[in-house]
C-alpha positions as CSV (number, residue, x, y, z in Angstrom):
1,X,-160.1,-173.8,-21.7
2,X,-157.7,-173.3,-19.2
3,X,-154.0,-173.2,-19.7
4,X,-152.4,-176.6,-19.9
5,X,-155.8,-178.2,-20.5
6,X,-155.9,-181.5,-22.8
7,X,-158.0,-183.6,-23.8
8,X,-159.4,-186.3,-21.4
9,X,-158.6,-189.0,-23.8
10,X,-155.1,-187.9,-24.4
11,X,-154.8,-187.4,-20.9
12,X,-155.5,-191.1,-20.3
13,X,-153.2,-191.8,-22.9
14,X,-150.4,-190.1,-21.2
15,X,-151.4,-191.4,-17.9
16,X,-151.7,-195.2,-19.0
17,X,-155.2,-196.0,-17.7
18,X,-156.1,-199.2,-17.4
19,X,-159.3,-200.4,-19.8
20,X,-159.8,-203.5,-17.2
21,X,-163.4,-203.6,-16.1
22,X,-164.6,-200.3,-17.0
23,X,-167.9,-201.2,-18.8
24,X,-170.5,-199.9,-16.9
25,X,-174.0,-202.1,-16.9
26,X,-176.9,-203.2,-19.5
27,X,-178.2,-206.4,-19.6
28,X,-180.8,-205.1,-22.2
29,X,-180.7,-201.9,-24.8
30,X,-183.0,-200.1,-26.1
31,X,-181.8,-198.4,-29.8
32,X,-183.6,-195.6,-31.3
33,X,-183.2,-193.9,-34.7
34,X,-182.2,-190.3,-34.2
35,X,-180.3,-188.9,-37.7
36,X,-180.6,-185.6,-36.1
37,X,-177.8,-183.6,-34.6
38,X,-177.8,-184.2,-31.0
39,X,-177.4,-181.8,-27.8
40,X,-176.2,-183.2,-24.5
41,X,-179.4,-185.4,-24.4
42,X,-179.4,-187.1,-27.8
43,X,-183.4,-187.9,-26.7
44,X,-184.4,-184.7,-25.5
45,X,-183.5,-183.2,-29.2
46,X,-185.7,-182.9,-32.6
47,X,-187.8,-184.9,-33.7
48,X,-187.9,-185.6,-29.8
49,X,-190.2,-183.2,-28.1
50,X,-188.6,-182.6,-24.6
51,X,-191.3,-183.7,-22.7
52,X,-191.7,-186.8,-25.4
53,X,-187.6,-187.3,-24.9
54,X,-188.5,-187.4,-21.1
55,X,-191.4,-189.7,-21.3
56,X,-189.8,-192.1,-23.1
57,X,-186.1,-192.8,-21.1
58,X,-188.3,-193.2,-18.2
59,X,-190.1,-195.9,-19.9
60,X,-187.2,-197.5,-20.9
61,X,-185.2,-197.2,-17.3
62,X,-188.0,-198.2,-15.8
63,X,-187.9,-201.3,-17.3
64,X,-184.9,-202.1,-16.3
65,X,-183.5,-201.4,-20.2
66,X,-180.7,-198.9,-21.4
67,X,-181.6,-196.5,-23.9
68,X,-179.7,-195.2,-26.8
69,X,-179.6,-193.1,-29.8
70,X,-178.4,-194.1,-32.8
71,X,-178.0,-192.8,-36.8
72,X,-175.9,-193.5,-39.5
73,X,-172.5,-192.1,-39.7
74,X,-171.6,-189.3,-42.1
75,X,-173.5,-186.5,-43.4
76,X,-177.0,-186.5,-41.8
77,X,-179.8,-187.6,-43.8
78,X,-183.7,-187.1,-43.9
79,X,-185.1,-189.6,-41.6
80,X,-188.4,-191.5,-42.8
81,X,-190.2,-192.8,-39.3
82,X,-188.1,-194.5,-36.2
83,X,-185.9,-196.9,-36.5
84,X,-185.8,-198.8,-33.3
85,X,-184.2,-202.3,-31.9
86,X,-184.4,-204.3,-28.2
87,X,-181.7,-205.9,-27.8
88,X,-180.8,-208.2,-25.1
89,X,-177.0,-209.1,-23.9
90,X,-177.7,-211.3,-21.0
91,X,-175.7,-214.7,-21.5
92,X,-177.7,-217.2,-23.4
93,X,-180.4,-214.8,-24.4
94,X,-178.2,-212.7,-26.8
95,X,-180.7,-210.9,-29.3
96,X,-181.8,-208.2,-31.3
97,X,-185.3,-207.1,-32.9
98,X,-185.8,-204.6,-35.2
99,X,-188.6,-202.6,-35.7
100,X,-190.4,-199.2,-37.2
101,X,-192.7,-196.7,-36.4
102,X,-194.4,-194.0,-38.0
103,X,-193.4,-191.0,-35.7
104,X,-191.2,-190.2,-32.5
105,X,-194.6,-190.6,-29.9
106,X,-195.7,-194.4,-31.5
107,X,-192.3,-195.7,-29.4
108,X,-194.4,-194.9,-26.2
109,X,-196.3,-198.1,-27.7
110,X,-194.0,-200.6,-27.8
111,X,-193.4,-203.5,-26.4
112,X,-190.3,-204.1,-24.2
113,X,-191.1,-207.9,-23.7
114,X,-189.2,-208.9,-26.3
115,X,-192.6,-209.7,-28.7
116,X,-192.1,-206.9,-31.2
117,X,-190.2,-206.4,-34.2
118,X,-188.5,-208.7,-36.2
119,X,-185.3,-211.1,-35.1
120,X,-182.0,-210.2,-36.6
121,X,-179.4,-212.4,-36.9
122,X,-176.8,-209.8,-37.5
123,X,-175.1,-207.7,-34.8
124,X,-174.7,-204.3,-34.1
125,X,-171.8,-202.1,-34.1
126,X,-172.4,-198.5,-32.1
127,X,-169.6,-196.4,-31.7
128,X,-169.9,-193.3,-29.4
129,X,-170.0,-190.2,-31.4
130,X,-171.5,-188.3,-28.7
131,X,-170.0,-184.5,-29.4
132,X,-172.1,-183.0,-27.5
133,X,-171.5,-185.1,-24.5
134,X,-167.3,-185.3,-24.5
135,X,-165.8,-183.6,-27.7
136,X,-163.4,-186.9,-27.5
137,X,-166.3,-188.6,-28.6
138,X,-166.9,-186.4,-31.4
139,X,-163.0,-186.4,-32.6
140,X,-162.3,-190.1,-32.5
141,X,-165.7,-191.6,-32.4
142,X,-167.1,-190.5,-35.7
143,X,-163.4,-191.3,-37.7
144,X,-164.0,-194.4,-35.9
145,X,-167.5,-195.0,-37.1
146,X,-166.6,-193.8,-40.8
147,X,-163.8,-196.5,-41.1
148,X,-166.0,-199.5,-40.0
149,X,-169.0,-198.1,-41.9
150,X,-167.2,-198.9,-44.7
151,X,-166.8,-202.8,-44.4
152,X,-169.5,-203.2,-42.5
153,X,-172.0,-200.5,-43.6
154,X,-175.5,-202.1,-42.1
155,X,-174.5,-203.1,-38.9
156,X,-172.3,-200.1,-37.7
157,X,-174.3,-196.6,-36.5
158,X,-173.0,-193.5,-34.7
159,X,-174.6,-194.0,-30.7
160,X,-175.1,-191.2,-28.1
161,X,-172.8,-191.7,-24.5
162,X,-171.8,-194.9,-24.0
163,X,-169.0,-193.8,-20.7
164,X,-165.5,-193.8,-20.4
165,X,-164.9,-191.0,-22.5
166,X,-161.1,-191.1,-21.5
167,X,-161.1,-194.3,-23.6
168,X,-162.4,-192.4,-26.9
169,X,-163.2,-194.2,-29.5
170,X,-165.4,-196.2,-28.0
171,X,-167.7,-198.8,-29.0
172,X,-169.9,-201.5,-27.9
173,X,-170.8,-204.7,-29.9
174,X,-174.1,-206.1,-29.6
175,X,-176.2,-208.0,-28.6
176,X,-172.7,-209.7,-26.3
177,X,-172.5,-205.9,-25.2
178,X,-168.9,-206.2,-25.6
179,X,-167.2,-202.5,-24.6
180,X,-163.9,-201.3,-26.7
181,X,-162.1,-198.4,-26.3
182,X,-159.2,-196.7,-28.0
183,X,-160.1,-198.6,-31.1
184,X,-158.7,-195.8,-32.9
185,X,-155.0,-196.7,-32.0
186,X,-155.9,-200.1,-33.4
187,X,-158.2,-201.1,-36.3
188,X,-162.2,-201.4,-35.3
189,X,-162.2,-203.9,-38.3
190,X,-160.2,-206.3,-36.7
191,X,-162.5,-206.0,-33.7
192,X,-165.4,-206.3,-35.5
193,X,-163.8,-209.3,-37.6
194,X,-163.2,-211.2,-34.0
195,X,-166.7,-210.9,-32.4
196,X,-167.8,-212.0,-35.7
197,X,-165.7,-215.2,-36.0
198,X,-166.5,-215.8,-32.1
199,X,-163.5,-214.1,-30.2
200,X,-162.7,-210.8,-28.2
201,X,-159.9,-208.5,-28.9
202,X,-157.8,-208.3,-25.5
203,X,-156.0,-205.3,-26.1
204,X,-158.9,-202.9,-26.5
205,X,-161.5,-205.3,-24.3
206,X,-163.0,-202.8,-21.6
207,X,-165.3,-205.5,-20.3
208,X,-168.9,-207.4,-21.2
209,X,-171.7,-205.3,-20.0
210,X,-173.9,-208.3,-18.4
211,X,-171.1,-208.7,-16.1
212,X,-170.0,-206.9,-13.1
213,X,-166.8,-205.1,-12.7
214,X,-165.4,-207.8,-10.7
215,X,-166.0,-210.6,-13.0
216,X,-165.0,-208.1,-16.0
217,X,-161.5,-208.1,-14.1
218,X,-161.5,-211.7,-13.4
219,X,-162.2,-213.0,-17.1
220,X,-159.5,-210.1,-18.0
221,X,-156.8,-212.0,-16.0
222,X,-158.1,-215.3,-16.8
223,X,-157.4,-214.8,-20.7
224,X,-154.2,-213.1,-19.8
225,X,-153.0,-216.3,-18.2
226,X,-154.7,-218.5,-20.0
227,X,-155.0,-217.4,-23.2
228,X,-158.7,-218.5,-24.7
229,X,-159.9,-215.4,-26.3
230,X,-163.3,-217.5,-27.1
231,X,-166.6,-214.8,-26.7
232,X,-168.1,-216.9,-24.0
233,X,-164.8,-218.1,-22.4
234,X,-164.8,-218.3,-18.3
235,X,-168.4,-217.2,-17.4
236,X,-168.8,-216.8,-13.8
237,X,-169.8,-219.4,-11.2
238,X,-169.6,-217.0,-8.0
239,X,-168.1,-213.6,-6.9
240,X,-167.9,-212.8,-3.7
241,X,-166.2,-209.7,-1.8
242,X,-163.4,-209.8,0.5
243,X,-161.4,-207.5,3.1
244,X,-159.2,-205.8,0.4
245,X,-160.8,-206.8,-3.0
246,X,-163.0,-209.8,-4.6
247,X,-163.2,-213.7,-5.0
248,X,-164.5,-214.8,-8.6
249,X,-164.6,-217.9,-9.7
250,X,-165.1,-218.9,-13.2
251,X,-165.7,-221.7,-15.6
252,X,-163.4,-223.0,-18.2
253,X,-162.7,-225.5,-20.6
254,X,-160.0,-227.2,-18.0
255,X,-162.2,-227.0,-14.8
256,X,-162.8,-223.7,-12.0
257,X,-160.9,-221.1,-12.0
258,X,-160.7,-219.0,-9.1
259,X,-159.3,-215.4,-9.3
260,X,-158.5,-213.3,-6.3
261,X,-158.6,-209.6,-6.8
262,X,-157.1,-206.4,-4.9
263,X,-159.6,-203.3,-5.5
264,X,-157.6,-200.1,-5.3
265,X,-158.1,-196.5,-6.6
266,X,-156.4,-194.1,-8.9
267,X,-154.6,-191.0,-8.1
268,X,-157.2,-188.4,-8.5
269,X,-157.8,-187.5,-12.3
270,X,-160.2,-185.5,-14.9
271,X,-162.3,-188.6,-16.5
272,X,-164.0,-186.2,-18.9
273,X,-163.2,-183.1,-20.6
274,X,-166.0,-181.2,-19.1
275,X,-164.6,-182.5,-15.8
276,X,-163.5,-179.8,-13.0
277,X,-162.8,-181.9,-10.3
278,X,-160.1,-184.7,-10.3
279,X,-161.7,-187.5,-8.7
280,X,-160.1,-191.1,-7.6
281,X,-161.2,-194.2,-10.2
282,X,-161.8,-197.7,-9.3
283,X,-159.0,-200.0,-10.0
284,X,-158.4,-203.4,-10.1
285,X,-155.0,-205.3,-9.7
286,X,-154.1,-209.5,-9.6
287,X,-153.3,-211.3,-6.5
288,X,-153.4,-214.9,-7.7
289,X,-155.2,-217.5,-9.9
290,X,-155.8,-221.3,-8.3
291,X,-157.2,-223.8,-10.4
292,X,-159.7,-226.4,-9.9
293,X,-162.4,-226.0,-6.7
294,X,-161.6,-224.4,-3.2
């Protein structure tokens, strides 16, 4: 490491980086069991045969579907088959389906229509643990993962990179595909405890992954005004782009809300500890709510 070098996530601490609208993308999730310890590619590693690992993302991708490795925090255990689960986080299709397979190569025959496995009515909590990928991960994620596991020991597992690693621990709650981070400086618990009684966490809230980053920024504003923490509060009605930043308009209990946002960028910064290269990140700042239609 080089002299003065820390962390990225204590880095973003110091800094004060803003969590607003910084979940990247997946409107569907593919989950597969991997108690094994993972390399940089959590699906390129044993029992994954590279070429198998390979094989199989691009199946996934290529549906349109986000893969993602997953096992049980805490000392790794013999694994019996492949777990697996599709889960879907689009808005009124929120799901997940569990199923099983004999060995690593049966997953290449599986349905990604949403007609395998079996419904689940519970959710899943996968917190990044990904060592391999941003030693943040590793240090918060997995302390992270071992608290929750606790209280809730059948819905929360260990996941490979999730992104924004400068906001280790992260997490993401499924099937709303609600991204966290620094749930560490809080309590995942409570988290968890809100998304199961129907409500988001502001303070650690990085955005829904169905969304874009400009309605992500939006609904962030719109609960900070107008204070409905409700899961499916303000869904969007239309987003469009304008000279310095983006129009979204939302739904909500009391009629449209319209939010105008300023897109700006960062001072250039390290967003991951393997990072060499300080790079600008995309920002996002109010200008005004209006109420009612324009």
């Amino acid at each position: 490491m080089t002299e003065g070098w820390v962390p990225c996530s204590d880095g973003a601490r110091a800094r004060g980086d803003s969590l607003v609208a910084t979940g990247s993308h997946g409107d569907r999730w593919f989950l597969v069991e991997n108690q094994a310890g993972w390399g940089r590619h959590a699906l390129l590693d044993p029992p994954f045969e590279h070429d198998l690992g390979r094989a199989l993302v691009h199946r996934i991708e290529d549906a349109g579907i986000r893969p993602l490795a997953i096992r049980r925090p805490g000392r790794r255990t013999a694994q019996i088959g492949v777990r697996w689960a599709l889960v879907d986080s689009r808005p009124g299709r929120e799901s997940v389906r569990w199923g099983q397979v004999e060995a690593p190569r049966d997953l290449l025959d599986v349905p990604l229509d949403g007609s395998a496995g079996v419904a689940s009515d519970r959710p899943v909590f996968a917190v990044c643990a990904h060592g391999r990928h941003d030693q943040c991960c590793a240090v918060r994620g997995r302390s992270v993962a071992a608290r929750l596991a606790v209280e809730y020991p059948e819905e929360t597992w260990e996941c490979s990179h999730l992104g924004g690693d400068r906001f280790a621990g992260t997490m993401v709650l499924l099937p709303h595909g609600l991204y966290y981070g620094w749930v560490d400086d809080g309590d995942a618990v409570t988290v968890a405890d809100a998304y199961l009684a129907g409500r988001v966490e502001p303070r650690f809230l990085r955005g829904r992954s169905a969304y874009s980053h400009p309605v992500q920024a939006a609904q962030h504003f719109a609960r900070a005004s107008l204070r409905d923490d409700g899961l499916d509060a303000y869904p969007p009605l239309h987003e469009e782009r304008t000279d310095d930043g983006w129009s979204v308009r939302l739904d909500s209990a009391a009629g449209p809300v319209t939010v105008t946002l300023v897109e700006t960028s960062s001072a250039p910064l390290l967003s991951t500890c393997a990072a060499t290269r300080a790079l600008p990140v995309r920002q996002w700042a109010l200008d005004r709510i209006a109420y009612g239609r324009m």
